[in-house]
Every structure is written in structure tokens, then in C-alpha cells.
PLY file of the C-alpha trace (Angstrom):
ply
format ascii 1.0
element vertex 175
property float x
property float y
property float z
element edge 174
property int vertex1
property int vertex2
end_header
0.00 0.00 0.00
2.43 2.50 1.24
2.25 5.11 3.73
-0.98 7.69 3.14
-1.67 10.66 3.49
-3.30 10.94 7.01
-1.16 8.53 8.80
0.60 8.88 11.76
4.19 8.35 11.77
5.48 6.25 14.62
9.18 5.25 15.86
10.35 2.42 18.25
13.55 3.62 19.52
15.65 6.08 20.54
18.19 7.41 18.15
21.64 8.51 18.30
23.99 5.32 18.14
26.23 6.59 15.82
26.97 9.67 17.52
27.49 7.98 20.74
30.07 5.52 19.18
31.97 8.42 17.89
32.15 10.00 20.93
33.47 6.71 22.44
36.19 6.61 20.38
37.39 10.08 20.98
37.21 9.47 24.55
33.77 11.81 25.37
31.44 8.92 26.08
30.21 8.07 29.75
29.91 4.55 30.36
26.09 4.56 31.44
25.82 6.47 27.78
27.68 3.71 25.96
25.99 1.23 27.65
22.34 2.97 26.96
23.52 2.86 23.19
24.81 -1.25 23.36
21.40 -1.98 25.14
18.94 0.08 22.25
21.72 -1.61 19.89
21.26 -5.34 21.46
17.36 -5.03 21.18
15.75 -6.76 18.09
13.10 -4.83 16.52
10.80 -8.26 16.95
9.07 -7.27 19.47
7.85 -4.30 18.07
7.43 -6.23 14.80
4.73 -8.95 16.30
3.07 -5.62 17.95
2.46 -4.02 14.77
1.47 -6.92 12.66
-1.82 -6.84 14.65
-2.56 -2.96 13.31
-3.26 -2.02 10.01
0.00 -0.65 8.51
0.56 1.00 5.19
4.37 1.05 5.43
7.29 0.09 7.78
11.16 0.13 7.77
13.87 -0.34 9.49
16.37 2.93 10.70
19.90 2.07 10.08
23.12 3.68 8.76
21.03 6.00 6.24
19.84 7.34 9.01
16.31 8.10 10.43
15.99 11.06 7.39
17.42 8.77 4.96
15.05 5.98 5.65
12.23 8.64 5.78
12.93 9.32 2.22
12.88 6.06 0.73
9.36 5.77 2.81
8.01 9.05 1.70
9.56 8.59 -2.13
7.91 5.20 -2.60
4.43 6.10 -1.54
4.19 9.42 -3.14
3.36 10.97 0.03
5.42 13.99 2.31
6.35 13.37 5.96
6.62 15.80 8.43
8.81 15.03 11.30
8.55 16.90 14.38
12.20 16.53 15.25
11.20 18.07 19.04
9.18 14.76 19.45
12.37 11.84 18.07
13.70 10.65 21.73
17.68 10.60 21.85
19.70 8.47 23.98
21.40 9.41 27.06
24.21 12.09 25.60
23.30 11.78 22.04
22.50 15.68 21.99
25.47 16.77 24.02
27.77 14.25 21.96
26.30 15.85 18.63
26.77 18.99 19.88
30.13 18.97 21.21
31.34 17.63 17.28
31.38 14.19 17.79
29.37 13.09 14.43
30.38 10.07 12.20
31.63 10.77 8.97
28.25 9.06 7.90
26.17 11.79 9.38
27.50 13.95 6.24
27.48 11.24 4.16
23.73 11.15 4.74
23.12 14.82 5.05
24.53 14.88 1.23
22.15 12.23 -0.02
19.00 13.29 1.67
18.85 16.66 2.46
18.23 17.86 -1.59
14.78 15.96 -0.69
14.33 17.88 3.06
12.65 21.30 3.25
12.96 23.01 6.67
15.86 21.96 9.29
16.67 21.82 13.04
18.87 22.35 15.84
18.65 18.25 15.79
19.80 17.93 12.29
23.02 15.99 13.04
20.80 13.42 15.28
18.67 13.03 12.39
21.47 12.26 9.79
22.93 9.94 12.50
23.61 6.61 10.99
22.01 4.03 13.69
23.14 0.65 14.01
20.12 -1.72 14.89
18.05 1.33 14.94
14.14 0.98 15.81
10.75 0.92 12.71
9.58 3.60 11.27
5.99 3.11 11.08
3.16 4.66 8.94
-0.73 3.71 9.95
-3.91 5.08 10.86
-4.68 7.07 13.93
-6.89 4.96 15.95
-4.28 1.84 15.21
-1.20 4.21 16.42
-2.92 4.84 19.23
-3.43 1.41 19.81
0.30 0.02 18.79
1.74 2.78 21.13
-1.00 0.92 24.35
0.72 -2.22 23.09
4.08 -1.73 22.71
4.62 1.76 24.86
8.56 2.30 23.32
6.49 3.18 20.09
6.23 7.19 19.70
4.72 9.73 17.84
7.16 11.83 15.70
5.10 12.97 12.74
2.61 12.49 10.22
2.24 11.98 6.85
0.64 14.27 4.35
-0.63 15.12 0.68
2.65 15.15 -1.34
3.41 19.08 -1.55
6.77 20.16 -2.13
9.78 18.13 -0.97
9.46 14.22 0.12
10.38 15.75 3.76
9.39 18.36 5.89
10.73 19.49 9.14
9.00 20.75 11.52
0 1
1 2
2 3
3 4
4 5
5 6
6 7
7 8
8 9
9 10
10 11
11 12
12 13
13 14
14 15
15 16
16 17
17 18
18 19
19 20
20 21
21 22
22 23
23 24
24 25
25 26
26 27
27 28
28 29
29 30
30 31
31 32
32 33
33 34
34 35
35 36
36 37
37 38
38 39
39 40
40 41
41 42
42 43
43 44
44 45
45 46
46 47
47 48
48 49
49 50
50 51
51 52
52 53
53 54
54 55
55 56
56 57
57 58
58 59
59 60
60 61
61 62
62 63
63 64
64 65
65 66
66 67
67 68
68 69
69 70
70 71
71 72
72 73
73 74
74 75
75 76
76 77
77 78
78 79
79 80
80 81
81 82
82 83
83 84
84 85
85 86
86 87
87 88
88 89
89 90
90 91
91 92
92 93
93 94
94 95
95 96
96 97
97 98
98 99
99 100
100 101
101 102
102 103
103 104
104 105
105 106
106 107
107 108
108 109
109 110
110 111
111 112
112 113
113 114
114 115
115 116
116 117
117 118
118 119
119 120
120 121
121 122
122 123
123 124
124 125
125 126
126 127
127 128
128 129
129 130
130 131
131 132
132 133
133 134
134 135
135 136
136 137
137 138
138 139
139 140
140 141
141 142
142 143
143 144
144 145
145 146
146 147
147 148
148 149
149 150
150 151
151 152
152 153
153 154
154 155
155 156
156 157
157 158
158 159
159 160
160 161
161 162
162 163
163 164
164 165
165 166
166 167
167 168
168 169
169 170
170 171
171 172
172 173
173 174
């Protein structure tokens, strides 16, 4: 089917792996952060798979090294549809922010920010989180209201962070 315009756009983890294993390796990282990011890393995504196969979806993918934006356009591109993100709404892990802030951003964070962000209209003070390659990063999901509001009851690590819309303009809006 795809993802439709009207559907809410939910998310199943936290994002910000990339940035966190850059700052380990230049020495920034706290351990509870690092082990925050192996934990969200370690989880499978079937949990939140089995939840969501009970809900009408109209589109689903994984969030890995292209990076939640990256993944977004694919989504967005193959539908025909726009998504807005509300990047104020995308939960970070402990010390993502400050991490991405302070400089420590994988070289795939620009990587990504040069393949996607011709397709993006609007940015953020979260950009660099939102280019963040993930590693084992959570499903970005696209279904009616009533069955997000359901799938979050079910599986509460599910979150709002947009919606999707009417295709006007670029693929991807931000908020």
C-alpha cells in the first residue's frame, strides 16, 4: 500500500547510536551512555514487529546507517506521500545531543546529510541526530490514527514523531 496521506508516523527507539560511538572513540562517552547505546543496539526490533502486525500498517522500515531522514525518504519517495517530522518529538539516547553537539558526528552523518537533504525542506537544531547513521536502529511506522494509538498501548517504546501528508513540495518536511 504504502504510507498515506493521514497517517501517523510512529518510531520504536531512541536514536543517536552513531553519535554515541563516535564519541566513544574520541574518549567523550560516559559509560552509562555507551551502555544505553549497546542496550537500544542489542534489542531486536521483533518485538515491536509482532506488535504491529496486529494494526493495520501501510508502510514500515527499518532505521539504520542511512539514518532516520534517509530511511524517511525512501518511505516518503515510494508512496508518493510527504512526511513531516517533528524533530522536538524523536527521543535521543542518554548524551546523544550533548555528543552531537560537542562535534562528535560520524563521517556518515555527512554522508547522509549529502544524499537526503536535496529531498528535506525546513531543518533543526537536531539535524546531526537526524542524519545519525544508527546501528540496529528501531521501525519507522506509517498507519492510521486509531491503530497508532493502539500500537503505542501495546508496545509503549512506540512514539509519535510525525505524520504523513498530501505530497506538496519536498518528500520531507521538518517541523
Amino acid at each position: 500500500v504504502g504510507a498515506l496521506a493521514g497517517d501517523v508516523l510512529l518510531f520504536t527507539k531512541r536514536i543517536g547510536t552513531g553519535v554515541v560511538s563516535t564519541a566513544l572513540k574520541r574518549g567523550m562517552a560516559s559509560a552509562d551512555h555507551v551502555r544505553a547505546a549497546e542496550e537500544s543496539m542489542l534489542t531486536l526490533n521483533k518485538a515491536a514487529c509482532e506488535a504491529m502486525l496486529e494494526f493495520t500498517v501501510h508502510a514500515c522500515t527499518d532505521v539504520t546507517g542511512f539514518s532516520l531522514l534517509g530511511h524517511s525518504r525512501e518511505m516518503a519517495l515510494a508512496s508518493g506521500v510527504t512526511l513531516e517530522i517533528d524533530p522536538h518529538a524523536v527521543q535521543f539516547l542518554p548524551g546523544a545531543l550533548e555528543y552531537a553537539r560537542a562535534g562528535a558526528t560520524p563521517t556518515g552523518t555527512r554522508n547522509n546529510r549529502d544524499f537526503v537533504s536535496s529531498c528535506v525542506e525546513g531543518a533543526s537544531e537536531f539535524d546531526d541526530l537526524l542524519y545519525d547513521p544508527q546501528t540496529s536502529g528501531g521501525l519507522l511506522i506509517a498507519l492510521p490514527e486509531e491503530d497508532a494509538s493502539a500500537l503505542i498501548s501495546k508496545f509503549p517504546a512506540a512514539y509519535r514523531i510525525g505524520r504523513v501528508v498530501a505530497r506538496s513540495g519536498k518528500p520531507l518536511r521538518i517541523l
